[in-house]
VOGU-3710 file (C-alpha; in Angstrom, 3 decimals, decimal comma):
1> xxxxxxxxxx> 72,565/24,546/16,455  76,049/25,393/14,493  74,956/22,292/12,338  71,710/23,557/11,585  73,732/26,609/10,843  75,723/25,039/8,743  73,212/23,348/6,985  71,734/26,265/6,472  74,302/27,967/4,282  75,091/24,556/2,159
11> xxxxxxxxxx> 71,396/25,148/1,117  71,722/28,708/0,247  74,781/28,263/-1,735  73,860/24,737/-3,625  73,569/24,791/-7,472  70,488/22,485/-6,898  68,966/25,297/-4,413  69,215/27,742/-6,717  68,105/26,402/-9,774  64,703/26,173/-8,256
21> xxxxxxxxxx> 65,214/29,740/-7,397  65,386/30,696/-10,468  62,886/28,256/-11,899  60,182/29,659/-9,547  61,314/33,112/-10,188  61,513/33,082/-13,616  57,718/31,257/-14,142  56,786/34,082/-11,608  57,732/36,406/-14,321  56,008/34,413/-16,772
31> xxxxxxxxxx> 52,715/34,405/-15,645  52,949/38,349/-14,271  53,232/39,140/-18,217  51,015/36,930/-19,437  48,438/37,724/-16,869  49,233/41,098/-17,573  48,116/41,010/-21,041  45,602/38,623/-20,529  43,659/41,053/-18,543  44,100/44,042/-20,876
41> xxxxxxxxxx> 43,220/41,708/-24,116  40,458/40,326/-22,426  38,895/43,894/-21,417  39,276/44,741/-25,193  37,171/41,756/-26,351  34,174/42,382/-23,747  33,889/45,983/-25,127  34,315/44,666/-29,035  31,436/42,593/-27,631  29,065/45,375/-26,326
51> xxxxxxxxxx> 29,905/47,259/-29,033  28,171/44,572/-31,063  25,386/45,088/-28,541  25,619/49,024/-29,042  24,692/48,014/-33,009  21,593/46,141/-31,917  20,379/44,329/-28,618  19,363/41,305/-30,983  22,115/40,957/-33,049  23,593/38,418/-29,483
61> xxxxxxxxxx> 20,671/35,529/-30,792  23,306/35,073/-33,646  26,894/35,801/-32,561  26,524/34,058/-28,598  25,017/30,845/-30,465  27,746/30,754/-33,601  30,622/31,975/-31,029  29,620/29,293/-28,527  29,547/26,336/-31,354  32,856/27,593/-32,626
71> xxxxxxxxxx> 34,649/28,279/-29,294  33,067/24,491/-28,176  34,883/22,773/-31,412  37,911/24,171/-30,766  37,740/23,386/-27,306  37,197/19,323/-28,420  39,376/19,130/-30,832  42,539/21,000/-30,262  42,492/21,955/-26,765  40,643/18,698/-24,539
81> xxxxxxxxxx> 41,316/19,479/-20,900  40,843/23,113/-21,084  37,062/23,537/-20,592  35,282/25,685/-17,672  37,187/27,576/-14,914  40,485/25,541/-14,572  40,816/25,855/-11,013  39,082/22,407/-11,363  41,651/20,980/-13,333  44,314/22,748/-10,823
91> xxxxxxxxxx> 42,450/20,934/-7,735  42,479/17,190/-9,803  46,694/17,992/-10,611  47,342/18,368/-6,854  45,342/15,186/-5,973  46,898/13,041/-8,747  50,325/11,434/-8,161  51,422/10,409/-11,521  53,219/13,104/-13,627  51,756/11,972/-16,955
101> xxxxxxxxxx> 48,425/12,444/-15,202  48,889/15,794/-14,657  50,627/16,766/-17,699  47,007/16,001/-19,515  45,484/19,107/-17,938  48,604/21,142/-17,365  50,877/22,246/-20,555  52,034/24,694/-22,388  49,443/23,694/-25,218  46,240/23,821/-22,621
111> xxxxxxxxxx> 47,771/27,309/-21,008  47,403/28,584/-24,722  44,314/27,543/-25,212  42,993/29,046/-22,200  43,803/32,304/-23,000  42,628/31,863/-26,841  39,519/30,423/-26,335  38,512/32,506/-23,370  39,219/35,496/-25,466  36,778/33,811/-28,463
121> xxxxxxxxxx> 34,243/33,251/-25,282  34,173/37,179/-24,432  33,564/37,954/-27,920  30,619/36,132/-28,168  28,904/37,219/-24,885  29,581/34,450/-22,537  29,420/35,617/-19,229  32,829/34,268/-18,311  35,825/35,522/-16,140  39,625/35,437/-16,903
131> xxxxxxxxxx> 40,410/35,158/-12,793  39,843/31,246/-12,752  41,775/30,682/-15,960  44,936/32,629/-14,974  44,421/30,186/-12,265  44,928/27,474/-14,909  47,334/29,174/-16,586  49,569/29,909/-13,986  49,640/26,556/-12,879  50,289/25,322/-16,481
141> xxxxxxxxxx> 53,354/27,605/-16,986  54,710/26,679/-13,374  54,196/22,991/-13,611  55,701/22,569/-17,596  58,573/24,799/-16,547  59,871/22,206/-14,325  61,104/19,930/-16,790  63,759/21,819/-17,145  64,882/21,458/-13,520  65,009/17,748/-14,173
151> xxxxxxxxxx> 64,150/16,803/-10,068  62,046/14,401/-9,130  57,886/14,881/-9,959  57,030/14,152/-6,711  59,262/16,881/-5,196  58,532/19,676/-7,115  55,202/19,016/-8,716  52,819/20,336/-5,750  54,984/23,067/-4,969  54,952/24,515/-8,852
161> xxxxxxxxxx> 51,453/24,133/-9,174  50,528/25,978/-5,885  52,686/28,310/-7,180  51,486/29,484/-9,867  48,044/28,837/-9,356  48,577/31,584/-6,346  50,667/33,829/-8,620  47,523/33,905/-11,152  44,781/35,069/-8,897  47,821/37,564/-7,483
171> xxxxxxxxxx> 48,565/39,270/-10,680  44,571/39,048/-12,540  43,062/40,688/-9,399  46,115/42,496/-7,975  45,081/40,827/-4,555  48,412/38,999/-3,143  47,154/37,937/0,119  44,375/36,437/-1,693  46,245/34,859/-3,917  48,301/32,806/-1,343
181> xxxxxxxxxx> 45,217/32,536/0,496  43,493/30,706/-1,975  46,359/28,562/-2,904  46,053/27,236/1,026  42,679/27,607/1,433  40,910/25,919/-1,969  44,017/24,361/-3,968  46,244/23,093/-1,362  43,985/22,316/2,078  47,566/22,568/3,761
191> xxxxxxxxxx> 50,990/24,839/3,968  53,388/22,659/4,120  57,173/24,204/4,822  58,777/23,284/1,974  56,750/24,445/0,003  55,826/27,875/2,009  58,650/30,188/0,786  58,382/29,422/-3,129  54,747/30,043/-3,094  55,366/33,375/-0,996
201> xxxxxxxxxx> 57,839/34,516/-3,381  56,204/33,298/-6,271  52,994/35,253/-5,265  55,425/38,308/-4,768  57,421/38,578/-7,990  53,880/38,034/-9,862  52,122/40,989/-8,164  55,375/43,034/-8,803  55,195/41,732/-12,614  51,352/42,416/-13,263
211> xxxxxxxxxx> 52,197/46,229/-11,354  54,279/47,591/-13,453  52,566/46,688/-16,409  49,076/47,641/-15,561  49,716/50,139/-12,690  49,229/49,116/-8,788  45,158/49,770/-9,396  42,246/48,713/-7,330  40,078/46,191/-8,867  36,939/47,835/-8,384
221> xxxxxxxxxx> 38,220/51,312/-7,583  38,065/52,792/-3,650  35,251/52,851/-1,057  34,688/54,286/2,345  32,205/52,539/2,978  31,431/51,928/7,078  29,192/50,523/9,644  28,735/51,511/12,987  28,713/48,699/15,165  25,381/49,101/16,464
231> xxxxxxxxxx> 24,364/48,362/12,686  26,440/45,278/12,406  23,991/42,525/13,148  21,243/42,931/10,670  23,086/43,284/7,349  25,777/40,639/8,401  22,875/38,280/8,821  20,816/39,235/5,974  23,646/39,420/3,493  25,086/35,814/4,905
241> xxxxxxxxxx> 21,968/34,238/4,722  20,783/35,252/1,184  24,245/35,652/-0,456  24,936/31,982/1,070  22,230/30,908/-0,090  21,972/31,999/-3,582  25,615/31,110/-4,089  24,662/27,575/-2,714  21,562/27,670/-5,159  24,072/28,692/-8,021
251> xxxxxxxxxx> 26,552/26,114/-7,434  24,633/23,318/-7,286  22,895/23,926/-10,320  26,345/24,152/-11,740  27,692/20,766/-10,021  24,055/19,171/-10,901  23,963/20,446/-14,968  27,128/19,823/-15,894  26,314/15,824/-14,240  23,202/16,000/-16,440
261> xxxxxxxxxx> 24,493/17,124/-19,413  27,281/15,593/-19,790  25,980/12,624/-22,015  24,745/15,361/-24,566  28,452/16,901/-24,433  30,177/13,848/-25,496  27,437/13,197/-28,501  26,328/16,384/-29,309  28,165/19,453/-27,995  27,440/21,882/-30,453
271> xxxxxxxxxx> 23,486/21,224/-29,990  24,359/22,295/-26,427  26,532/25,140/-27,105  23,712/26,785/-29,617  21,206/26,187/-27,106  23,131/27,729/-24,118  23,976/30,777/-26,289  20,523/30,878/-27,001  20,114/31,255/-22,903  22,799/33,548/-22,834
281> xxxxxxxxxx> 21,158/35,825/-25,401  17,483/35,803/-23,716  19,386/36,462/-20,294  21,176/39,466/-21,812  18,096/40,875/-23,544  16,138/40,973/-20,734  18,404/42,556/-18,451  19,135/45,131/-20,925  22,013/43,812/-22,018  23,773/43,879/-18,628
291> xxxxxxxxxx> 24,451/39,972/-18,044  26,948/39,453/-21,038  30,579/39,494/-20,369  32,700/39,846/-17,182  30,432/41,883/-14,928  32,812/44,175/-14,056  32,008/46,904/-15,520  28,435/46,792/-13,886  29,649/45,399/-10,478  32,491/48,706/-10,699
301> xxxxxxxxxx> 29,162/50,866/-11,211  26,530/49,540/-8,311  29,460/49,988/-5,757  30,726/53,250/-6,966  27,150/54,089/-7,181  27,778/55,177/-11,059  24,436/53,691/-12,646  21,390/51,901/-11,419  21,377/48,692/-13,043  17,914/46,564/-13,854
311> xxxxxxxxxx> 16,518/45,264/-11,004  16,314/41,831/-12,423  20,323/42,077/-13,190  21,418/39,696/-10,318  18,963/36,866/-11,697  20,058/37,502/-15,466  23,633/37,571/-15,009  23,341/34,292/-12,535  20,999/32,833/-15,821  23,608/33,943/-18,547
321> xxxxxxxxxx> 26,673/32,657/-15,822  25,166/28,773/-15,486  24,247/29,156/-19,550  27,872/30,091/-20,218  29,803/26,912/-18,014  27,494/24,127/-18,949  27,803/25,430/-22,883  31,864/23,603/-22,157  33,998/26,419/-23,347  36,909/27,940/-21,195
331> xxxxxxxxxx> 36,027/31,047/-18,487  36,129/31,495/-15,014  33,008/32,269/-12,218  34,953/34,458/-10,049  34,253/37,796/-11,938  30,372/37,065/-12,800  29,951/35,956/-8,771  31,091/38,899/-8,096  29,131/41,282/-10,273  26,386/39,065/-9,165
341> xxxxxxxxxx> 26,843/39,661/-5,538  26,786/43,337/-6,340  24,021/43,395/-8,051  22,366/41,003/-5,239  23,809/43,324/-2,582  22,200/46,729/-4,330  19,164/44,507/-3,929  18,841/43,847/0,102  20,178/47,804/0,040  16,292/48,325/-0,555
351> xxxxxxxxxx> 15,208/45,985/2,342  17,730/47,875/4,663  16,912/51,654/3,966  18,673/53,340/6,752  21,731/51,827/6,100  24,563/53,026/4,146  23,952/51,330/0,799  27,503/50,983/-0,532  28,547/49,187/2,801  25,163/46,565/1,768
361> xxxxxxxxxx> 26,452/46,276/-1,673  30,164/45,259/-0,917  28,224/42,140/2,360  26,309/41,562/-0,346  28,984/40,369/-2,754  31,136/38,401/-0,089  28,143/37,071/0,914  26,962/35,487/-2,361  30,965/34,974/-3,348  31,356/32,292/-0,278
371> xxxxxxxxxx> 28,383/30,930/-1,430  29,355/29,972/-4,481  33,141/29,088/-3,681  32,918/28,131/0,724  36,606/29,892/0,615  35,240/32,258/3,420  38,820/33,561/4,385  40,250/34,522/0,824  36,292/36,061/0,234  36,420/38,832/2,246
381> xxxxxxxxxx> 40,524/39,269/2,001  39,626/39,654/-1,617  36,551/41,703/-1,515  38,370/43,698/0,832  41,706/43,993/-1,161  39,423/44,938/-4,622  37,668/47,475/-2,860  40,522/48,859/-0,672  38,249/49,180/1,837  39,723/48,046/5,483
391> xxxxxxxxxx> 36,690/49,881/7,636  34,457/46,891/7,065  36,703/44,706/8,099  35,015/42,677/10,844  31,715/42,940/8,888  33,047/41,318/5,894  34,509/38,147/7,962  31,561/37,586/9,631  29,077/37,623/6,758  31,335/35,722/4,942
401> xxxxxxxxxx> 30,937/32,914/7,577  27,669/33,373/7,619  27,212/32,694/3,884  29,821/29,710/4,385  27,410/28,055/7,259  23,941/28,497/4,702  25,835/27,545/1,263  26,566/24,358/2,622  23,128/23,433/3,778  22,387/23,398/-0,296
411> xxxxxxxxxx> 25,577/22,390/-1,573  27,385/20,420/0,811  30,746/19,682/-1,143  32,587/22,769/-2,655  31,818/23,407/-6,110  35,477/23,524/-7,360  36,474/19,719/-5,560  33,048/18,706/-7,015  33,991/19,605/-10,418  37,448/18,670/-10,203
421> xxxxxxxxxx> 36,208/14,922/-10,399  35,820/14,623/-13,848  39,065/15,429/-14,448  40,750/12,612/-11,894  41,673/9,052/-12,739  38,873/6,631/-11,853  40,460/5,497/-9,243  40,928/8,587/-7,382  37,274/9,496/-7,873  36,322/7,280/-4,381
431> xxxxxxxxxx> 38,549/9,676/-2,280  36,602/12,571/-2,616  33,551/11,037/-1,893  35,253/9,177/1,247  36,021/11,933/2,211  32,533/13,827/1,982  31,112/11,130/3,583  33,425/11,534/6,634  32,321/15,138/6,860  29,222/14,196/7,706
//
């Protein structure tokens, strides 16, 4: 024991120690700021966007189209690697083992780009999210930050990139637990103790960054929403069952069109960018201009009960959502999955009359969230963190798992390890399918 003591306080007082302290803290910093402004930049840019709209619902068939060609070029030829979500791209890092590997989807450079072209993305309508790509970005600024520590890759590589990755989704939703959560849950698959305290701290210093820029806020504002536990069993099975399913529905078509459209991206991606703005414009139109940008806005509204939204919104914004990843430019799905599950939730409110309708609407969206990402433990600590809502508690678990059970009837791998294929060396490609096949 007095030599693990001992041990102990070598650690705390080595120079080596510490300059990972101070690595970790300092990138903590890092992305808090830059997530920081990310968010409030990219909230500028959706409303420059519906302002657009405000001018004249058809004035989208030209800007989503151009915005989507130009955001694609860029994307190609200055900025290869960035494309789509980037928790992907996180995912393939963590599963590679050589550094240079990893350094093609994790830089400085591709953290920049991100942020850039995500911006460009909300100005043209795409119905994209900043949550994945702070993801992307956190991990970015984590992982080229530890150059300067000059240890070994194979030490410190895993641990940065949890790091920030969890740090991201800490400061863009203001959801900590989440944030470590997901890290474990999605990124990661396992805690290991070495890596456990960084990623804690990490997660902390992040949150504490991204608060006292932008205020400790609730992502979608406060709800009391309840059920009494006599009313638990219908919605719970209702909302798991549809929201698992339509997330299932949702992912696969992602997983399955960006398979089948890949040739066409590599020969003609602007053809494919004008016609997915093209889908992103008809979407929009016909939902009354609803389906563009984040969603949250609209998913803010059906929960607060604010405004009635189109009764065709959940469809639309799911439409203009697949449109928006398969065009190949940067966003996330997190923020349109959950303005979808809102609007999907509002929905079943009508099939469950007697029941309080906010409670419906907040199932709903953990329900059709697991669906798309099978993280049922960081969906409902999220849902429930954004809302600041702790009475539905046990509700929100058990529709999540629910949804978890019925997405993966329809889409048996998770979409973010599916998607995080393309971006692994062909020989690592077999592994995930090894280990798919051992699932079943």
């Amino acid at each position: 024991m007095l030599r693990n003591i001992r041990r102990s306080g070598k650690s705390l007082l080595s120079p080596d120690a510490w300059k990972i302290r101070i690595l970790f803290w300092s990138g903590a910093v890092l992305v808090g700021l830059i997530a920081s402004g990310f968010a409030i930049v990219s909230e500028r840019a959706n409303e420059g966007f519906h302002h657009l709209v405000g001018i004249s619902p058809y004035l989208p068939f030209i800007v989503c189209p151009l915005g989507l060609m130009l955001v694609s070029w860029l994307t190609v030829k200055f900025f290869p690697g960035s494309q789509g979500s980037g928790i992907p791209q996180s995912i393939a890092a963590l599963q590679m083992v050589d550094h240079r590997s990893r350094s093609a989807v994790l830089s400085f450079r591709i953290a920049f780009g991100k942020i850039l072209l995500t911006l460009l993305g909300l100005l043209s309508g795409a119905s994209i999210g900043r949550e994945g790509p702070t993801v992307h970005i956190g991990a970015a600024i984590m992982f080229s930050l530890g150059r300067f520590a000059r240890f070994p890759h194979h030490y410190m590589d895993k641990g940065l990139i949890l790091a920030g990755g969890a740090a991201g989704i800490a400061a863009a939703f203001n959801t900590p637990l989440a944030g470590i959560l997901f890290a474990v849950e999605e990124m990661g698959r396992s805690f290991e103790e070495r890596t456990s305290g960084v990623l804690l701290t990490a997660v902390f210093i992040a949150g504490i960054t991204a608060i006292v820029i932008q205020g400790n806020y609730t992502y979608f504002g406060s709800t009391s929403a309840a059920l009494e536990t006599s009313q638990f069993i219908l919605p719970i099975l209702v909302c798991g069952v549809v929201g698992g399913l339509m997330g299932g529905l949702f992912s696969t078509a992602l997983i399955q069109g960006s398979r089948r459209i890949a040739p066409y991206m590599k020969r003609k991606p602007a053809l494919v960018a004008l016609v997915c703005g093209l889908g992103i414009a008809t979407a929009g139109l016909l939902s009354d201009s609803t389906a563009y940008g984040t969603g949250y806005d609209q998913a803010r509204a059906i929960i607060t009960g604010e405004a009635m939204l189109p009764d065709n919104y959940p469809l639309m914004k799911m439409l203009a959502t697949i449109f928006s990843y398969l065009s190949g430019i940067p966003g996330g799905i997190f923020a349109p999955s959950l303005a979808t599950g809102a609007g999907l939730g509002a929905e079943i409110a009508h099939w469950l009359p007697t029941l309080p309708v906010s409670a419906i609407i907040i199932l709903g969206m953990v329900g059709y969230f697991t669906g798309v990402v099978q993280t049922p433990i960081t969906a409902f600590v999220i849902v429930m963190e954004m809302t600041d809502n702790q009475a539905l508690l046990l509700p929100l678990m058990a529709t999540a798992f629910v949804a978890y059970g019925t997405s993966r009837l329809v889409c048996p791998r998770p979409i973010y390890r599916e998607l995080a294929l393309s971006f692994l060396p062909a020989q690592k490609k077999t592994e995930p399918a090894k280990e798919a096949a051992d699932e079943r």
